[in-house]
C-alpha positions in Angstrom: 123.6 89.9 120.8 121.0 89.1 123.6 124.0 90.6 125.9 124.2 93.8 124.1 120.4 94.3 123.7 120.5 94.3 127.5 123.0 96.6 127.8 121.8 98.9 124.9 118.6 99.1 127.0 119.9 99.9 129.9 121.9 103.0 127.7 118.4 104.0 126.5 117.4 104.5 130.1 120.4 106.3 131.6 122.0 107.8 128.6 120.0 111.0 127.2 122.2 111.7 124.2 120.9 112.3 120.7 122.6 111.4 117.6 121.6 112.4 114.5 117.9 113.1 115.6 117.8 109.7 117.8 119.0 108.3 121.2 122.5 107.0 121.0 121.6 103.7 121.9 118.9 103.4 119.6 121.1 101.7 116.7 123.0 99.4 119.0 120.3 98.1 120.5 117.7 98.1 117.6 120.6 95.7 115.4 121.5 93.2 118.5 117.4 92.4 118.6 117.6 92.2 114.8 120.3 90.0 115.0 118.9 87.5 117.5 116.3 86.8 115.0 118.3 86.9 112.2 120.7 83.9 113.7 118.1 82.2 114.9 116.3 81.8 111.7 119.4 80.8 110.0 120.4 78.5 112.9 116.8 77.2 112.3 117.6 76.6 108.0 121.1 74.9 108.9 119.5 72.1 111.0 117.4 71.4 108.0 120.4 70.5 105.4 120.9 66.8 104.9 124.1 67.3 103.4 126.8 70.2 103.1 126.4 70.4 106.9 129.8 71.3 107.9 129.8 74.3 104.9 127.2 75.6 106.4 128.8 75.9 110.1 131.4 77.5 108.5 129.3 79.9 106.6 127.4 80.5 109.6 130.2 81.0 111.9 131.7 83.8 109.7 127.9 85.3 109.4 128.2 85.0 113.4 132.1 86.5 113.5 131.4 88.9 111.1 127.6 90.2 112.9 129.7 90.4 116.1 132.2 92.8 115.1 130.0 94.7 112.9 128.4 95.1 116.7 131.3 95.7 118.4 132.2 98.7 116.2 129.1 100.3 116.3 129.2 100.1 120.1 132.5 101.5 120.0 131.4 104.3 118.2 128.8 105.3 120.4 130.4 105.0 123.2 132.9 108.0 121.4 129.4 109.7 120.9 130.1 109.7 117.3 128.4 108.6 114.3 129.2 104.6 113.0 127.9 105.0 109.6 129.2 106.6 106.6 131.1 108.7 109.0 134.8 110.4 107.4 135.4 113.0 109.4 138.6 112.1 110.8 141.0 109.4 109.5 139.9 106.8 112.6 136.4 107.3 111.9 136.6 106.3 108.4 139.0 103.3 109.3 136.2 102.2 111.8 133.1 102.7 108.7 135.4 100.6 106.1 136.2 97.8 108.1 131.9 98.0 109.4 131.9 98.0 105.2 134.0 94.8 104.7 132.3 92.9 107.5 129.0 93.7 105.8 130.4 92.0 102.6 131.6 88.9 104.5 127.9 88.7 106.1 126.3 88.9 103.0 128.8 86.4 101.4 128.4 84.0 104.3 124.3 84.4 104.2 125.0 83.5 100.4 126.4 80.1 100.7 124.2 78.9 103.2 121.1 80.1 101.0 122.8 78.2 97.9 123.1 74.9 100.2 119.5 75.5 101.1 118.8 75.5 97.0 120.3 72.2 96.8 119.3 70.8 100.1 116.1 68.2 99.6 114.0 68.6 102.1 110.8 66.4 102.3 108.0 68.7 103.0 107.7 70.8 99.9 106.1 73.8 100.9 108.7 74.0 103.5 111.6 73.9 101.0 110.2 76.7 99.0 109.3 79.0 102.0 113.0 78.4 103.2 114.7 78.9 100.2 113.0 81.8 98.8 112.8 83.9 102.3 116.6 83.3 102.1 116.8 85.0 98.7 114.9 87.7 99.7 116.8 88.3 102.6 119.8 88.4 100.3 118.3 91.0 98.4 116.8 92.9 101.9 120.5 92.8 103.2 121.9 94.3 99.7 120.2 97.3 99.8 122.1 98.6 102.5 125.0 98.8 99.9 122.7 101.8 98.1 123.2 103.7 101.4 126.9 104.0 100.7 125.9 106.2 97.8 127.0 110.0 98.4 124.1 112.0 97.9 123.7 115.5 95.9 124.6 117.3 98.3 128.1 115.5 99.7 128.8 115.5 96.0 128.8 118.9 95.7 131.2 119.3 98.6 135.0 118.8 98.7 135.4 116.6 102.1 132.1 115.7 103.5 132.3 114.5 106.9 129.7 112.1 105.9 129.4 110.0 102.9 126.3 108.0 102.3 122.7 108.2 103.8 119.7 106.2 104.9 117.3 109.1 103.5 116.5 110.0 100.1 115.7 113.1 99.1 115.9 114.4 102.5 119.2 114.7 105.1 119.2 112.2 107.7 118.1 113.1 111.3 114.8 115.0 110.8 111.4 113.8 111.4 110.9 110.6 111.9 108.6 107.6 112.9 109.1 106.4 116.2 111.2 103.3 117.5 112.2 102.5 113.9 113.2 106.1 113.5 112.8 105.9 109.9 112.0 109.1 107.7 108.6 110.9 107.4 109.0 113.6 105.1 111.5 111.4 102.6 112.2 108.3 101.6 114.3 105.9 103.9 116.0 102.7 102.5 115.8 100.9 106.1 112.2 100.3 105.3 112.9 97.8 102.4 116.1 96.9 104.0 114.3 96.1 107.3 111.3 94.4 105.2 113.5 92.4 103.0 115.9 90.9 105.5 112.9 89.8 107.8 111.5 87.5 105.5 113.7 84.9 106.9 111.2 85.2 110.2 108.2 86.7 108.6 107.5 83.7 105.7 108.7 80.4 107.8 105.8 82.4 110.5 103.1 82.3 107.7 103.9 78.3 107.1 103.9 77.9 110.8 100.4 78.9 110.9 98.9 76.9 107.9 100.2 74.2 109.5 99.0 74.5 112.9 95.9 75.6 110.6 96.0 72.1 109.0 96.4 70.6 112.1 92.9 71.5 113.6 91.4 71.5 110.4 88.6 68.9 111.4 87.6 71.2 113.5 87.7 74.4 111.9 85.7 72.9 108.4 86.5 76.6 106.8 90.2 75.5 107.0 89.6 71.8 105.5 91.3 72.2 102.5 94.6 73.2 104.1 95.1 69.4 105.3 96.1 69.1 101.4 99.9 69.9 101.4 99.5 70.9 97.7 97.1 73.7 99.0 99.8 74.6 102.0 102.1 74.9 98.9 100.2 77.0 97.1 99.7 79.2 99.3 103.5 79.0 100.4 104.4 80.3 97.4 101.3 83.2 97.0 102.6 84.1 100.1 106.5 84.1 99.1 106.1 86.2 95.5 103.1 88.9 97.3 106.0 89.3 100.0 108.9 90.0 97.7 106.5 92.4 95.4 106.4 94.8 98.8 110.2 94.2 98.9 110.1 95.7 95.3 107.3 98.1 95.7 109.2 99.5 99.1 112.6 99.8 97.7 111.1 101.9 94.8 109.1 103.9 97.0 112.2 104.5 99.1 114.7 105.4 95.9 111.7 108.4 94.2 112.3 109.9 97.6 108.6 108.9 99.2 108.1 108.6 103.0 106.4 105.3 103.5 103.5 106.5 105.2 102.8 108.8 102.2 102.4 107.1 99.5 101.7 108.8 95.8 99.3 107.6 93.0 101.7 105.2 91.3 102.9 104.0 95.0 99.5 103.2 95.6 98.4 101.4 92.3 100.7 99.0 93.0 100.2 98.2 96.3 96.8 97.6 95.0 97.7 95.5 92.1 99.6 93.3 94.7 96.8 93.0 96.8 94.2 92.0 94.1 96.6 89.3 92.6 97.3 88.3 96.3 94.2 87.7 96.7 93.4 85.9 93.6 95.9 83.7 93.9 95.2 82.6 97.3 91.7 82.4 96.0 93.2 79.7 93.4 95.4 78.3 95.7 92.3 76.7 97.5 90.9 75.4 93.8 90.2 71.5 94.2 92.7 69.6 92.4 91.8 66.9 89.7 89.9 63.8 90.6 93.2 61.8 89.1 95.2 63.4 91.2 97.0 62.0 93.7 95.7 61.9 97.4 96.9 64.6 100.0 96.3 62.3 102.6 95.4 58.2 103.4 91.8 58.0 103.0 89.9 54.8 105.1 89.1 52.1 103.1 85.5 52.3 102.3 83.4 49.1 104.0 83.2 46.3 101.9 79.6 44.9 100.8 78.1 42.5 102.6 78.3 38.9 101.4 76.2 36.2 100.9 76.8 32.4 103.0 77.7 31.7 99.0 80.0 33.9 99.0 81.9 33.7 102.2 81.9 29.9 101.4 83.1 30.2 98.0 86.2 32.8 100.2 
C-alpha cells in the first residue's frame, strides 16, 4: 500500500484526468494511505493477544489478501479511466465492482474475528483493553456503512439499466461540489464522512490513550495532570473518550442518511452535537472524581517514617 501511494502520487502529478468531479488518482491513492494505517493498527492489536495468535494471522492475512486486491482493482479501473464503484455499464465493469463487493465482505469478516479475539484476549492494562476492543467495534461499524452505498438511489430506481448503481451522496448525485482532498459532498450528504470517521477509530482512540499516558508519565511535573497517574482515572477517561467518539459515529451517519452536508449542519444536527459535547465534558469532569478512601491504591505509596524510639524501646526490639 506504501508502493501504491507512491505511485498514485506520482499519477496525481502527471495525470490531469477527472473522474466523477475528482483527479483519477485521487481514490487510489487516498485508500493505499488509509490502508497503511488501517494494517498497522491491526498489526499493532494482533501483537497484543496472548492466545488465539495463529487465528489472528490468519484473519489478518485474509484482511491483508483481501485489502490488496480490492487495491488492485481499483487501480485497474483507473488505469481504463473508468469508474471502480458501483459501476454497470458494461458486463466487465460490473464483474470488476462484484468481485471489489465480495472482497469488501471477506475484509470485514476477517476485521471481525480478530475484533472477537481481541474481546476475549486478557490484556493487563485495563484502559488499554477497552480502548482496543471498542475502537475495533467501531471500526466494524465505520467499515459497514459502506454497504449503504450499494443502495440504488431514487433516481437509478427510476431508470431501466443505470450505468451506475449505488452512491456515496445522499440526496445529491455524486461528482458535484465538494470539500477538498477528501472530496466529500458540500451541498448533500456523503456517507464517507461516517465511514471515514468510524473506521479511523482504530488510530484515533489507541492516539488519545497514547497521550494520557505519556500525560501520566510527566505527571509530577505537570501537577494539573496528577490525577492521571491513577490508571482508574486513565480508564475513565478511556472509556468517556470511547462512547463521545462512537456518538459522532452516530450523529455523522444520521447526518449523512437526512441528506445534510457535514459542514452544514441543521437544528437537530446541531442539538446533538451539543448534547455530546456537554455529557463529554461531564463525564470527563467525573472521570477525574477522587475515588474512595477504601479503595485500592493506583500506585505504591512510600512507607511513611517510623516514630522515633526510645533506648527502652530499641532495647526491648
Amino acid at each position: 500500500m506504501g508502493a501504491l501511494a507512491l505511485v498514485s502520487a506520482v499519477g496525481l502529478a502527471v495525470d490531469d484526468r477527472i473522474l466523477v468531479g475528482a483527479p483519477i488518482w485521487a481514490k487510489p491513492f487516498k485508500f493505499s494511505v488509509s490502508f497503511v494505517a488501517y494494517a498497522i493498527s491491526l498489526a499493532w492489536m494482533l501483537s497484543l493477544l496472548p492466545r488465539g495468535r495463529r487465528t489472528g494471522w490468519w484473519a489478518g492475512t485474509v484482511v491483508a489478501v483481501a485489502s490488496a486486491v480490492e487495491m488492485v482493482l481499483i487501480t485497474l479501473q483507473v488505469v481504463r479511466g473508468t469508474q471502480s464503484h458501483f459501476n454497470q455499464a458494461t458486463p466487465f465493469d460490473n464483474a470488476v465492482f462484484q468481485i471489489m463487493g465480495g472482497t469488501v465482505v471477506v475484509l470485514w469478516l476477517g476485521a471481525l474475528v480478530i475484533a472477537l479475539l481481541l474481546l476475549r484476549a486478557r490484556i493487563l492494562d485495563r484502559a488499554t483493553a477497552r480502548v482496543v476492543r471498542l475502537s475495533s467495534l467501531i471500526a466494524l461499524a465505520g467499515a459497514a456503512v459502506g454497504f449503504l452505498m450499494v443502495r440504488p438511489t431514487p433516481e437509478q430506481l427510476a431508470s431501466d439499466d443505470p450505468p451506475i448503481v449505488g452512491a456515496h451522496s445522499v440526496g445529491v448525485p455524486d461528482g458535484g461540489p465538494s470539500m477538498p482532498v477528501t472530496g466529500w459532498a458540500t451541498t448533500g450528504g456523503d456517507l464517507r464522512v461516517a465511514h471515514f470517521f468510524g473506521m479511523h477509530a482504530l488510530q484515533l482512540l489507541p492516539l488519545v490513550l497514547l497521550a494520557l499516558t505519556v500525560l501520566a508519565a510527566h505527571s509530577p511535573r505537570l501537577t494539573r495532570f496528577a490525577r492521571l497517574a491513577d490508571e482508574r482515572v486513565r480508564l475513565r477517561l478511556a472509556l468517556t473518550a470511547s462512547a463521545v467518539y462512537a456518538a459522532v459515529f452516530v450523529l455523522l451517519t444520521w447526518q449523512a442518511l437526512r441528506g445534510q452536508a457535514l459542514l452544514a449542519p441543521d437544528g437537530a444536527t446541531l442539538a446533538g452535537a451539543g448534547a455530546i459535547a456537554l455529557l463529554g465534558a461531564a463525564a470527563t469532569a467525573f472521570s477525574f472524581r477522587r475515588t474512595s478512601p477504601g479503595g485500592p491504591s493506583p500506585s505504591p505509596t512510600p512507607p511513611s517514617p517510623a516514630p522515633p524510639t526510645t533506648p527502652t524501646e530499641e532495647f526491648s526490639a
